[in-house]
C-alpha positions as YAML, in Angstrom:
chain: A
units: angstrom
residues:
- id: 1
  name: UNK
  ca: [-143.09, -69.85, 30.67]
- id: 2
  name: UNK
  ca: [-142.13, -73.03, 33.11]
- id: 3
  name: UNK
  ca: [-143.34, -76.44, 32.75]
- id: 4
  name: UNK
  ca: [-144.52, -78.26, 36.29]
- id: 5
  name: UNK
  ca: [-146.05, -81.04, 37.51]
- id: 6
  name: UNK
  ca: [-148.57, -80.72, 39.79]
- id: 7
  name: UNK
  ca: [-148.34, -82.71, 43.51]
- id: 8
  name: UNK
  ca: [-150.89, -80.64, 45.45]
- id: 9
  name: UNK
  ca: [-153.08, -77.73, 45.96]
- id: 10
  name: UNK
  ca: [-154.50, -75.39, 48.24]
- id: 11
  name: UNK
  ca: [-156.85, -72.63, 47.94]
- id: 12
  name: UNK
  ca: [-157.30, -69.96, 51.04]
- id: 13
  name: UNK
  ca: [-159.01, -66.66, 50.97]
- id: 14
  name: UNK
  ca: [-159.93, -64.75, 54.40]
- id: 15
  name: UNK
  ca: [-159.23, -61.00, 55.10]
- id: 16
  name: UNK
  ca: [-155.85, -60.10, 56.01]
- id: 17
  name: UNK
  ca: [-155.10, -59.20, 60.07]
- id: 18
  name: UNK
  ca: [-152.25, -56.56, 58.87]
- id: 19
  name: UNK
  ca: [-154.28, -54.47, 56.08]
- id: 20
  name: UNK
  ca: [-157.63, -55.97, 56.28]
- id: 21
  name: UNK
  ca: [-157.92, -56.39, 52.76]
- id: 22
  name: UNK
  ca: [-159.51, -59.53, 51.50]
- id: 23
  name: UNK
  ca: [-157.16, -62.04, 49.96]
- id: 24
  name: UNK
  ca: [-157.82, -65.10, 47.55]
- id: 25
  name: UNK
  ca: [-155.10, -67.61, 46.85]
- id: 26
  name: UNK
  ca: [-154.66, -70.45, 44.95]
- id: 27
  name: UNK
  ca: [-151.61, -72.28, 45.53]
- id: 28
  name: UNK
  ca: [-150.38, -74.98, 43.81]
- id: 29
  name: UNK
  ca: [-147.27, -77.54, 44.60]
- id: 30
  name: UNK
  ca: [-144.93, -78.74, 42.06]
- id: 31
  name: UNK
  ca: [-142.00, -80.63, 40.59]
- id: 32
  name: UNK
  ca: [-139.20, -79.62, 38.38]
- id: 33
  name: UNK
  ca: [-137.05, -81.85, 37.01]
- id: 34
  name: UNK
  ca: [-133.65, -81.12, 37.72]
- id: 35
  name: UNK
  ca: [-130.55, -82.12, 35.30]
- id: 36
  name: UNK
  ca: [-126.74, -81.95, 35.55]
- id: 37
  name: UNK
  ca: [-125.06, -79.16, 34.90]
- id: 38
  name: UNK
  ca: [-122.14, -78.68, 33.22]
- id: 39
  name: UNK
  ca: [-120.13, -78.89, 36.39]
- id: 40
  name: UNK
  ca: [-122.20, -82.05, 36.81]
- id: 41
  name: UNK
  ca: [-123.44, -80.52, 40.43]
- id: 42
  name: UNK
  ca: [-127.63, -80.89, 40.49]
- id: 43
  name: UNK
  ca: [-129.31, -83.53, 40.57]
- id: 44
  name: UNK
  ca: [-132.87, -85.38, 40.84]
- id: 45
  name: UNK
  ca: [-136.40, -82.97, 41.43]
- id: 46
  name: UNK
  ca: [-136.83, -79.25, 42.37]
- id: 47
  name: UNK
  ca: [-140.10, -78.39, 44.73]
- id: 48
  name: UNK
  ca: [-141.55, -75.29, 44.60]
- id: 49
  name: UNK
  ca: [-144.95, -73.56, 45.60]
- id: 50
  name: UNK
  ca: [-146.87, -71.65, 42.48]
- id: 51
  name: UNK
  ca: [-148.61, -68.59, 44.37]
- id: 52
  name: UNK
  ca: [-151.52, -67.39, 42.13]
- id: 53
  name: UNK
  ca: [-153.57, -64.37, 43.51]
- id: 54
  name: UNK
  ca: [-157.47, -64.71, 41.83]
- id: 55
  name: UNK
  ca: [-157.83, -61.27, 42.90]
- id: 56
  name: UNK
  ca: [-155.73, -59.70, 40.59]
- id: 57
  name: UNK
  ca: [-156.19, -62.20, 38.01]
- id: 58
  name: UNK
  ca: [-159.12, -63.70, 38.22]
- id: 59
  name: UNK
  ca: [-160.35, -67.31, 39.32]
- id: 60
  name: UNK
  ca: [-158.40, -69.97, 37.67]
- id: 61
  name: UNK
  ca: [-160.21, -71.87, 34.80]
- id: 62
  name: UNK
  ca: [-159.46, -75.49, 36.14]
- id: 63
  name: UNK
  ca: [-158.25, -76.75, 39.59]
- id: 64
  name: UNK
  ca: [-155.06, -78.63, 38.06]
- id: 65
  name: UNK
  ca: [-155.45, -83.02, 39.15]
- id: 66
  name: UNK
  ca: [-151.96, -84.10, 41.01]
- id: 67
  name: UNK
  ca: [-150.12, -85.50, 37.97]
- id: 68
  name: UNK
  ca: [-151.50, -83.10, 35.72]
- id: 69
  name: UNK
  ca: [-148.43, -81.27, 33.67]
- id: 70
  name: UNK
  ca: [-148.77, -76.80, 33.28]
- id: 71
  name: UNK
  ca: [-147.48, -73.90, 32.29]
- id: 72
  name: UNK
  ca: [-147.15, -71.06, 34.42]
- id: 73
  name: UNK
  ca: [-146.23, -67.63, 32.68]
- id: 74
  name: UNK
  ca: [-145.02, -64.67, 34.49]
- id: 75
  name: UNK
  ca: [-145.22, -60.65, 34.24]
- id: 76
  name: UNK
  ca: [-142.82, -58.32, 33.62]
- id: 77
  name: UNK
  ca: [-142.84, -58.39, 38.01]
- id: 78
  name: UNK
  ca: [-141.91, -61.42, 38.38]
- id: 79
  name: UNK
  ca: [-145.76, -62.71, 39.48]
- id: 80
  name: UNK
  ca: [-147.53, -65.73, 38.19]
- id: 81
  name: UNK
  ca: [-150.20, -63.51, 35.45]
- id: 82
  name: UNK
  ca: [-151.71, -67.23, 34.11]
- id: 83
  name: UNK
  ca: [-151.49, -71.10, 34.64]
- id: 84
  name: UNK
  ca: [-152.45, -73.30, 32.02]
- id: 85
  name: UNK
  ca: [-152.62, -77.33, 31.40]
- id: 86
  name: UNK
  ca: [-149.94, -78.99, 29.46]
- id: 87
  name: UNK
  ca: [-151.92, -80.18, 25.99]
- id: 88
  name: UNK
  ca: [-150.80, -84.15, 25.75]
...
């Protein structure tokens, strides 16, 4: 389980050109905050880009807002398996 805040989304679904399976995405961008280590290298926010496949798991239950704080849990693959909204 990670904690993010959300700074944008995309959705894209379309049939693949290289297996010509159908593919639904939802992707969503995000912030970490990043602190100092103990070698005090590190500093200020992390980006990175949530991949969630709707095909395997299913449609997401809510479209995240920008701001908007989530969890995103993993399975044993290493794949995002659910998002959910940070409770304020």
């Amino acid at each position: 389980m990670s904690n993010y805040k959300v700074i944008g989304y995309e959705h894209k679904e379309g049939i693949s050109k290289k297996t010509n399976k159908p593919y639904c995405l939802d992707i969503i961008h995000c912030i970490i905050e990043q602190r100092l280590d103990e070698s005090g290298n590190g500093f200020g926010n992390r980006v990175e880009s949530i991949v969630y496949n709707a095909l395997i798991n299913g449609p997401l239950e809510a479209v995240p807002a920008i701001g908007d704080y989530i969890d995103v849990y993993y399975s044993r693959g290493g794949y995002v398996s659910d998002i959910f909204p940070v409770k304020s």
